[in-house]
N, C-alpha and C positions, 0 to 999 in steps of 0.2 A: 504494500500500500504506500504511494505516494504522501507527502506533506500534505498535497490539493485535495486529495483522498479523504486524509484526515480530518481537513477541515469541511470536508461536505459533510461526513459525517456526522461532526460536530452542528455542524447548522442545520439538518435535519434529523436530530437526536432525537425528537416526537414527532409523532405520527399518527393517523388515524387509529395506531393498536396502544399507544401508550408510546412510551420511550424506548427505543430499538439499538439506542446505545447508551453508555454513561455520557452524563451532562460534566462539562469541568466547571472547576469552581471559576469564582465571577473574577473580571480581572484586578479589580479595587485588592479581594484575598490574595493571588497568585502576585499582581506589583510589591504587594506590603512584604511578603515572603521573599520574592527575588533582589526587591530592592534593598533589605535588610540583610540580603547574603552580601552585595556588592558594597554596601556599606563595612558590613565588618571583613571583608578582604579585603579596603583600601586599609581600614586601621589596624589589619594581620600584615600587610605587605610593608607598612611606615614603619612601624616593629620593625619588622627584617633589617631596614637599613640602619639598625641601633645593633645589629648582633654578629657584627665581621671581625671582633677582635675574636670573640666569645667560638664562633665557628670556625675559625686560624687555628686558636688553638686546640679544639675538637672536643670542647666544653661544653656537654648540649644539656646540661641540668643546670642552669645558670637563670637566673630570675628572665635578663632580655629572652632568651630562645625558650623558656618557658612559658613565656605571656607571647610570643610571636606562633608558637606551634598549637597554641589551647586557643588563642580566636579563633585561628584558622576550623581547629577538629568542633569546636564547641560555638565558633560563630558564625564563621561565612558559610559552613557545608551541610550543617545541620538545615540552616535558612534554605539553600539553595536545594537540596536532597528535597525537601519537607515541598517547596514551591513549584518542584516539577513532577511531584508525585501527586498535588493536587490538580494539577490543570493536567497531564496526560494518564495518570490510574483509571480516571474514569472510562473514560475513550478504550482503553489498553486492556484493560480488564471488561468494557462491556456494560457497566452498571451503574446506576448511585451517582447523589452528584456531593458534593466535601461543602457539610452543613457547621451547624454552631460549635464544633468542640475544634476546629480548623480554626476558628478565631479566638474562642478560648486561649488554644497553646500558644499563638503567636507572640503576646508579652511573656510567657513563660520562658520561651527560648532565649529571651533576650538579658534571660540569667547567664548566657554561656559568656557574652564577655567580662561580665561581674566574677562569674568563676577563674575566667582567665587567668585575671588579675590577682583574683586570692591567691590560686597555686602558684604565681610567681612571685609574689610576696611572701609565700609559705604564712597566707593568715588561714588556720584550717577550720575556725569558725566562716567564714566568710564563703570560704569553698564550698562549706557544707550545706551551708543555707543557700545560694545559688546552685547547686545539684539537687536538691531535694527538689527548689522548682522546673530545673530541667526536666527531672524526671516524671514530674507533674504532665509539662506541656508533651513529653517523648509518648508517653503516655495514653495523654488523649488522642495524637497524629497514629499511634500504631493500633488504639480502636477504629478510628476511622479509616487507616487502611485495611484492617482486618475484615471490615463490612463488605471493603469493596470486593479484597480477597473470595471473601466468604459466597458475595453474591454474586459472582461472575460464573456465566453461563457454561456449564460443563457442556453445551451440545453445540457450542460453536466456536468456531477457532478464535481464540483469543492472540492479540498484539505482543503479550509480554508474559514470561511465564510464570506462574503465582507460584510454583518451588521455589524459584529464583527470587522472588522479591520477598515471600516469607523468611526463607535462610538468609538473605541482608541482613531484614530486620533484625531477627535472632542474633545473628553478629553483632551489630551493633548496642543491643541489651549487654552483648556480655561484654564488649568495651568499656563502655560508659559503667557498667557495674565492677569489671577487675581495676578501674581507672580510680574509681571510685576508694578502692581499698586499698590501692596501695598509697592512697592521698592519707588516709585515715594510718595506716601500718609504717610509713615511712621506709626506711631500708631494710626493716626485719623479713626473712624469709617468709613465704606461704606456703603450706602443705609441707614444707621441705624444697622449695624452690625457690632461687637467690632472687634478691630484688633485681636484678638486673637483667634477669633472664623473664623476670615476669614484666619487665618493661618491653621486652622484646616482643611477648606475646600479645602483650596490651596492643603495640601497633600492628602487630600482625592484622588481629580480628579487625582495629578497626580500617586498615589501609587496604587490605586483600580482603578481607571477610563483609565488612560492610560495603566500603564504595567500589574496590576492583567488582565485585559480584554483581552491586547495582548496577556500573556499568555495563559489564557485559551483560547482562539480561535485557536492559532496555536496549544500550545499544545495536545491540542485532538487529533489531525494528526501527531504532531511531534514528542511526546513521544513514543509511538508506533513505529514509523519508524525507529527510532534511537535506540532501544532498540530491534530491530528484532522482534518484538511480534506483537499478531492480532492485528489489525485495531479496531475500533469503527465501531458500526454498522450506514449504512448511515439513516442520519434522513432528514426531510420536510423542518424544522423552526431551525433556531438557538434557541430554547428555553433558553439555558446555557446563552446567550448571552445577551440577552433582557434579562432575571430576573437578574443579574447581573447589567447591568445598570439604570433595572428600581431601585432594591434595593438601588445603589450608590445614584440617585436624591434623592430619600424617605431622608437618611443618609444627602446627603449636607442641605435638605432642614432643618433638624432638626439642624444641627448643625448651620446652621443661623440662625435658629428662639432660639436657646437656650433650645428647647425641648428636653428632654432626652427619652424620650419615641416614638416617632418619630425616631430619630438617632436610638437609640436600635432596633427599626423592619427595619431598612433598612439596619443596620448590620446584624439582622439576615439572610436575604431576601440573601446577598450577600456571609455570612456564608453556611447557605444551597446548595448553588451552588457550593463556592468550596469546601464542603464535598463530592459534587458527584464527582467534576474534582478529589480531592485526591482519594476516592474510586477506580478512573481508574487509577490513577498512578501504586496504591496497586498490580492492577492485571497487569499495565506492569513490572512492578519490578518483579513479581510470574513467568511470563511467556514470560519474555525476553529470546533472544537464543545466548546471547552471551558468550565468553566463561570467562568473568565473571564483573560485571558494569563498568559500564565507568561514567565520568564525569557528563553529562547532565541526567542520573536517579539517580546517584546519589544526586546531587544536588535537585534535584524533590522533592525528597524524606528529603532531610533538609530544605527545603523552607517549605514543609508542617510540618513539627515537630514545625517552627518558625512562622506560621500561627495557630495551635492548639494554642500555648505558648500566643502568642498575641490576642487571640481570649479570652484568659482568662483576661491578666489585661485590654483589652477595657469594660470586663465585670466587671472589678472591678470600673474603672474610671468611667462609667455610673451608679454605685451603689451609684457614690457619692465621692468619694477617688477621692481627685483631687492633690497629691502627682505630682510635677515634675518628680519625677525619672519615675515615673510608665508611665507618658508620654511617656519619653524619652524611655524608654524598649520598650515600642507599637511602637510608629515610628521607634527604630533599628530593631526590631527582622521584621517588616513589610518592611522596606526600605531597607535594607542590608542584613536580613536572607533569608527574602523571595524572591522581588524584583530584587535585585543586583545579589543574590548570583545563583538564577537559569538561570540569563540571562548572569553573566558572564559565565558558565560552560558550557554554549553553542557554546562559544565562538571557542575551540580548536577543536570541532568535525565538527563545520560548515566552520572553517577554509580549515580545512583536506576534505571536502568532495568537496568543490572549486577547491581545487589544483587537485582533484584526477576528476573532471569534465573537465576540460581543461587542463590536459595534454596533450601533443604535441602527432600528428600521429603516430604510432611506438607501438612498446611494452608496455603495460599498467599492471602498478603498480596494487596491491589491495591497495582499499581505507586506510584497516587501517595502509598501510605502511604513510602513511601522518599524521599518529593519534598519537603521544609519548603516550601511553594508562599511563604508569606508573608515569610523571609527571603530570597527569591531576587528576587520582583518588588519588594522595598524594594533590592536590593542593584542591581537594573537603574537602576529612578528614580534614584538618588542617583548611580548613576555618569553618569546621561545629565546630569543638573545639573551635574556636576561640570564633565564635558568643554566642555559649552556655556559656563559661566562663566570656565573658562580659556581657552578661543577666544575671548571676547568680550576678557577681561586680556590676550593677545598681540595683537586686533587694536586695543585703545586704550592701548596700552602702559601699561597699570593693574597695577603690583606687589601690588595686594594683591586683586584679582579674580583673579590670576593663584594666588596661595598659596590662597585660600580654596576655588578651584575644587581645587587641586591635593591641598586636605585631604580634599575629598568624595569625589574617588577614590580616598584611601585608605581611607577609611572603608567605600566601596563595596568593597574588596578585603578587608576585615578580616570584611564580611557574607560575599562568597563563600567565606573559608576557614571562617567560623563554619557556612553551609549545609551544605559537604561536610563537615566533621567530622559534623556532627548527620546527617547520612545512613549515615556508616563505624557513629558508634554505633548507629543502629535496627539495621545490616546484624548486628549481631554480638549480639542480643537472642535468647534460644531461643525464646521465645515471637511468633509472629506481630504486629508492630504494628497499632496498629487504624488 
């Protein structure tokens, strides 16, 4: 199914039978959500450029890189994850449209950069009470995905697969819950497992377990759609899905037990999967029909250059190399190149495709009149330079390739908040943009 697809659907979601697909929510909820993820990645990425001595030295429990890394996981991605599951779940799944407890959670979330700030000040009153209402808002978004889970039609082929987007969520519980504990336990061991190896797992669940998964589960459908190009062919079984998670337990469990050879086949396990997901990216990139990339395959397409990249030093750090910096490169080029940078870039086109859904009775805009195509694919380039130049600064221990990289992705975060604004203002224009 095409993007145009999607949105016919959308616009005739009722019918003479009742609703024949899910309604997304209105764009006023999905802007407040998107807008609030590109807000706190500009003030996760202004961070970044306070933490290049801190990342030289390969210092990554340090107050700056701890308030730089918890907006990102607790500010901008939560927002952004929560804003695109409500405006395409419904569509994707067939059902339901995201009612009152969607605005409930929205101030709730907005405890993640109060938390931030606790854990890097190590105030653990602070943290605590800002997590309690995280978990508040986490909450009530994963009753209301679970509806939509729950209501989607088993007798006809579904957009995205509800395995796949239930195991996210589940990841993501037990992040935000192990995260949770070792805020509260500090360096002391759990079960008999060092704190440092339970850090390790911490990102695991939430970098591969929550958003690697999410990604690949929608984007199999979503890349495509957005990129104009054919479709995936429809399959039985989430196979992508399940080896994928089964790869991540094999992976947590090794990195608990302190096995390197255990971790190694469940990276690989997780590796080989997203070699096929990149493989289809390849051929939406070949055989997109637009009239020339936009934001979200662009970004596709540097997420997986930042996955090859890190795919290498996790191979170096399990050979034995237990180098800090090398750390730090794997969880940026993982959590920022790949992670962040594909989910923010989604940001401006699912904005634009909101606005361009609920538009008022009357005369209707083309979609990409809602889309600044030009501030989105400048805001991609300069955040792929960015990242690249900082991973070159952590792998030659260069302090100032390290800060210059780290200012280009602010700069690239200051274009995404500048693209969605310029979309909220066309959206609230009476007159149709041209």
């Amino acid at each position: 199914m095409s993007v145009t697809e999607l949105q016919a659907s959308v616009t005739n979601a009722a019918g003479p039978g009742g609703p024949r697909v899910g309604t997304p929510a209105s764009f006023r909820l999905v802007a407040s959500y998107l807008g609030s993820a590109a807000l706190c990645w500009l003030a996760a990425a202004l961070a970044l450029t306070r933490t290049g001595h801190d990342l030289r030295a390969g210092a990554f429990e340090t107050p700056a890189v701890l308030r730089c890394v918890h907006l990102v996981v607790l500010g901008a991605l939560p927002f952004a994850v929560a804003g695109a599951v409500l405006h395409l779940g419904p569509v994707m799944l067939r059902n339901g449209r995201p009612g009152w407890r969607a605005w409930l959670a929205l101030p709730c979330l907005w405890a993640g950069p109060v938390a931030a700030t606790g854990i890097a000040d190590f105030d653990a009153r602070r943290t605590t009470l800002a997590a309690a209402v995280i978990a508040a808002g986490a909450a009530l978004l994963l009753v209301e995905l679970g509806l939509l889970v729950a209501g989607a039609p088993g007798t006809r082929m579904l957009l995205v697969s509800r395995v796949g987007v239930s195991l996210s969520a589940l990841a993501a519980m037990l992040a935000l819950g192990l995260g949770a504990t070792l805020e509260r336990r500090g360096w002391r061991p759990l079960v008999g497992v060092p704190h440092e190896r339970l850090v390790a797992v911490h990102l695991a669940l939430g970098i591969v377990g929550w958003l690697t998964l999410l990604i690949v589960t929608v984007g199999r459908t979503l890349a495509s759609m957005l990129a104009l190009a054919p479709a995936e062919s429809r399959r039985r079984w989430p196979a992508a899905e399940l080896a994928l998670t089964g790869g991540l337990a094999v992976a947590v469990a090794g990195l608990a037990r302190g096995s390197a050879w255990l971790t190694a086949a469940g990276a690989a396990t997780v590796g080989l999967v997203l070699a096929r997901f990149g493989a289809m990216l390849v051929r939406v990139a070949r055989e997109h029909r637009l009239a020339r990339p936009e934001g979200p395959i662009v970004h596709f397409l540097i997420g997986m250059v930042c996955l090859v990249e890190a795919a290498v030093v996790v191979g170096a750090l399990l050979a034995g190399n237990r180098s800090g910096r090398l750390l730090e490169l794997a969880v940026f080029l993982l959590a920022i190149g790949w992670a962040t940078g594909v989910t923010v870039g989604h940001l401006g086109k699912l904005l634009a495709v909101s606005a361009w859904t609920w538009w008022p009775p009357g005369p209707r805009p083309k979609q990409a009149a809602f889309y600044p195509q030009p501030i989105w694919l400048a805001e991609a380039l300069v955040f792929g330079t960015g990242v690249q130049v900082v991973a070159a600064g952590l792998l030659l221990s260069a302090r100032a390739a390290i800060e210059g990289g780290c200012i280009l992705v602010a700069v690239s975060a200051a274009l995404a908040a500048a693209g969605c604004a310029r979309t909220i203002a066309l959206s609230t224009r009476k007159e149709a943009p041209a």
